[in-house]
C-alpha positions as CSV (number, residue, x, y, z in Angstrom):
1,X,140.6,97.9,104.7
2,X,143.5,95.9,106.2
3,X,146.6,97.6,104.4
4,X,148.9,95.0,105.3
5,X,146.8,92.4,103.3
6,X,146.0,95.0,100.9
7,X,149.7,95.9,99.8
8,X,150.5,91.8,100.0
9,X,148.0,91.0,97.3
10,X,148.7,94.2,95.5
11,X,152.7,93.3,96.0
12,X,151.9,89.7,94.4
13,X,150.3,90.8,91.8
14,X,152.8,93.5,90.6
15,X,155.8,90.5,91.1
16,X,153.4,88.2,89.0
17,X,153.0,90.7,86.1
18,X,156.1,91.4,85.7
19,X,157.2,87.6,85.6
20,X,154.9,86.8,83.2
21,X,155.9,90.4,80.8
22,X,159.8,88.9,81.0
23,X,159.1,85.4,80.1
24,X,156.8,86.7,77.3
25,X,159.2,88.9,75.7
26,X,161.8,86.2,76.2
27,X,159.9,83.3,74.8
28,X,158.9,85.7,72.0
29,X,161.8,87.0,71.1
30,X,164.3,84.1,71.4
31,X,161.8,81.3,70.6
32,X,164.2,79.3,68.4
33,X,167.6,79.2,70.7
34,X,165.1,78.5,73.5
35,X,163.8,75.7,71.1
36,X,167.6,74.9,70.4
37,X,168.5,74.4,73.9
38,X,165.3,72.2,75.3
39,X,163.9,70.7,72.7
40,X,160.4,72.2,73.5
41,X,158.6,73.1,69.8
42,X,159.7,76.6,68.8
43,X,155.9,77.4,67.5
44,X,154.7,76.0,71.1
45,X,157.4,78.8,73.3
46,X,155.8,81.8,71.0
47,X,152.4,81.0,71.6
48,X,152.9,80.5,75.1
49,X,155.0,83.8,75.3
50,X,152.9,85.8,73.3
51,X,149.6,84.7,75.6
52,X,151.2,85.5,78.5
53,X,151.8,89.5,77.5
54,X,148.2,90.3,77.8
55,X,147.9,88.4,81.0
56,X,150.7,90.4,81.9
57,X,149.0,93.4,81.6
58,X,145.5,92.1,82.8
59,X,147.5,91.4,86.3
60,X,149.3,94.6,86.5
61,X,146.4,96.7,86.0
62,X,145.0,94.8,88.8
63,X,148.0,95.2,91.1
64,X,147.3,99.0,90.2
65,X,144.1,99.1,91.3
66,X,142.6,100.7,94.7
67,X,140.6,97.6,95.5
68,X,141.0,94.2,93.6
69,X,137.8,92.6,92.5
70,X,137.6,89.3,94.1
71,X,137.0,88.1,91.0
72,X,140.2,89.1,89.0
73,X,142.5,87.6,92.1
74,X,140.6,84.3,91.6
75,X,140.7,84.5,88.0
76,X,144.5,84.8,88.3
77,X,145.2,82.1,90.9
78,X,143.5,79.5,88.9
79,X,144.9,80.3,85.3
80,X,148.4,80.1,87.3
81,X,147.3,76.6,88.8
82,X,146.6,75.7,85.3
83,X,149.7,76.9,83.7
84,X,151.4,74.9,85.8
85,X,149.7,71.9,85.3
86,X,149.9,72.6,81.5
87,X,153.1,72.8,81.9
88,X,154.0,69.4,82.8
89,X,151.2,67.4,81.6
90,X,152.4,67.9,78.0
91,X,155.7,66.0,78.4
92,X,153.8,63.8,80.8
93,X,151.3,63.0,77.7
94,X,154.3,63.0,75.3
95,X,152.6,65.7,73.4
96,X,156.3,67.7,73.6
97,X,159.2,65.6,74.3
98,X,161.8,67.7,76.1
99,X,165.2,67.2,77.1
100,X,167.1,67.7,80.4
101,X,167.1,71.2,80.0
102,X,163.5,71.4,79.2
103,X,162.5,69.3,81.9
104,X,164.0,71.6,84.2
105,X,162.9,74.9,82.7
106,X,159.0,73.5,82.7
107,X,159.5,72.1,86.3
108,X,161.1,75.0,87.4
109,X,158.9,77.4,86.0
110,X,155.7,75.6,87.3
111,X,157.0,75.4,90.8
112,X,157.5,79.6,90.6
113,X,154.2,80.2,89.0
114,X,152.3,77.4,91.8
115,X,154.5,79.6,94.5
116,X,153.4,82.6,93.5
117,X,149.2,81.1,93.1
118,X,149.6,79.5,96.7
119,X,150.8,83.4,98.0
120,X,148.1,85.1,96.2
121,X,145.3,82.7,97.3
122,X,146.6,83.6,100.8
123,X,146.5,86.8,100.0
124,X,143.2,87.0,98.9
125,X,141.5,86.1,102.1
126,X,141.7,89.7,102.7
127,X,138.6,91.8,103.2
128,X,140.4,94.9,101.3
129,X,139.3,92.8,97.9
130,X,135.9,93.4,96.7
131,X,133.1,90.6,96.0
């Protein structure tokens, strides 16, 4: 097992639990000021946060684990490929009609989560994860 690559992808994963556990809480628990401030649909910001607290925990008991199945990386690095494209397609489509502020906080939280997919698909060329 290559421990460099091993701690990487294990390093990645930890980093992209714990993203996803804040924004959960926070688009949870302050849905409606978060609504207030970018116009994106307060029922649409606690779905979305309350989905991403079981992914949260479906990641970090991944990063915990002694060998990552294969599997669970790619499982990962494609939901976050299409979180991000969720994430812009739905002003794109007009289906959400954000403001400035919204704009920015779906662009800017799309970029970070395509960021973090692109290092973990590095990553996961490893041999230290399992088929």
């Amino acid at each position: 097992m290559n421990n460099r690559y091993s701690q990487s992808i294990l390093t990645l994963l930890a980093l992209d639990a714990a993203s996803c556990a804040v924004m959960g809480v926070a688009l949870v628990t302050a849905s409606r000021p978060i609504a207030a401030l970018t116009l994106i649909p307060e029922a649409l910001l606690t779905v979305a946060g309350a989905s991403l607290l079981p992914i949260a925990l479906f990641m970090a008991v991944c990063a915990r684990a002694r060998r990552v199945p294969r599997w669970a990386v790619q499982l990962i690095i494609w939901g976050n490929f299409l979180w991000s494209a969720v994430s812009i397609l739905l002003p794109l489509s007009a289906l959400i009609e954000p403001n400035a502020t919204g704009w920015t906080l779906l662009v800017g939280q799309a970029a970070m989560v395509s960021a973090l997919a692109v290092l973990e698909a590095r990553a996961s060329a490893s041999p230290s994860l399992q088929s």
